[in-house]
C-alpha positions as CSV (number, residue, x, y, z in Angstrom):
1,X,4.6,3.4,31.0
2,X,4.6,2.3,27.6
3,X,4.4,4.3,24.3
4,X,1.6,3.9,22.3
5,X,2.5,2.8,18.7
6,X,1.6,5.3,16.2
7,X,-0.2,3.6,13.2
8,X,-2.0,5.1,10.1
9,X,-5.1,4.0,9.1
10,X,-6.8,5.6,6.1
11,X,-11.1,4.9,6.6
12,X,-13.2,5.8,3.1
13,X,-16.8,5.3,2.3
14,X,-18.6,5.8,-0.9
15,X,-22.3,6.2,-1.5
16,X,-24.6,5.3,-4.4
17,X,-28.6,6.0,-3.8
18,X,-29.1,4.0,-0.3
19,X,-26.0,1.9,-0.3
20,X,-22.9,2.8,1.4
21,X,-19.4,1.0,0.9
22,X,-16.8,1.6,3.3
23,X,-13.0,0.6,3.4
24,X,-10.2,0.8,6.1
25,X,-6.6,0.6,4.9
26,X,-4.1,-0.2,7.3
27,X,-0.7,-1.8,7.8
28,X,-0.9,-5.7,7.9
29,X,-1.1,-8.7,6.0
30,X,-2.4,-8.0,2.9
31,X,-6.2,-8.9,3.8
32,X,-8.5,-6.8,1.5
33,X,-12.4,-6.8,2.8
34,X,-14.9,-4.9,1.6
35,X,-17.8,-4.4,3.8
36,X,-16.4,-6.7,5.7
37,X,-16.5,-9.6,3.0
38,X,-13.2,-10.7,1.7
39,X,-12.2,-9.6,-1.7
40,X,-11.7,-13.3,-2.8
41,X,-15.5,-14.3,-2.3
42,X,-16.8,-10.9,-3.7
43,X,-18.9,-11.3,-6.7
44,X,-19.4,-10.5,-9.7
45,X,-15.5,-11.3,-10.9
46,X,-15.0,-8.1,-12.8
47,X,-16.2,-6.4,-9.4
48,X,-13.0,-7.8,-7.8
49,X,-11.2,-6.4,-10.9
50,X,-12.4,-2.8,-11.0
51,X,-11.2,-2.6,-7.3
52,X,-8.1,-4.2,-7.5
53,X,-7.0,-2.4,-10.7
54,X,-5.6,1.3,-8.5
55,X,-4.1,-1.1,-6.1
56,X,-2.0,-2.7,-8.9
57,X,-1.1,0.5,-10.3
58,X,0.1,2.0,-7.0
């Protein structure tokens, strides 16, 4: 019997009236999606910014 691989996965959401955002982080290539929409085709630009700017400081 194989051992299952043990791999962390953080899983966020955030809330603002009705809309909920939510955000897995987990090992991989690099892919960042947010509600399941890459971050690359997200609009408004400086949306792409603000969440891109903790991940470039950490």
């Amino acid at each position: 019997m194989s051992r299952a691989s043990k791999t962390k996965v953080l899983l966020t959401s955030g809330k603002r009236k009705t809309a909920i955002a939510r955000a897995t982080v987990k090992a991989g290539k690099g892919r960042i999606r947010i509600n399941n929409v890459p971050l690359e085709i997200l609009e408004p630009k400086i949306a792409r910014e603000k969440i891109m700017e903790p991940l470039m400081h950490a």
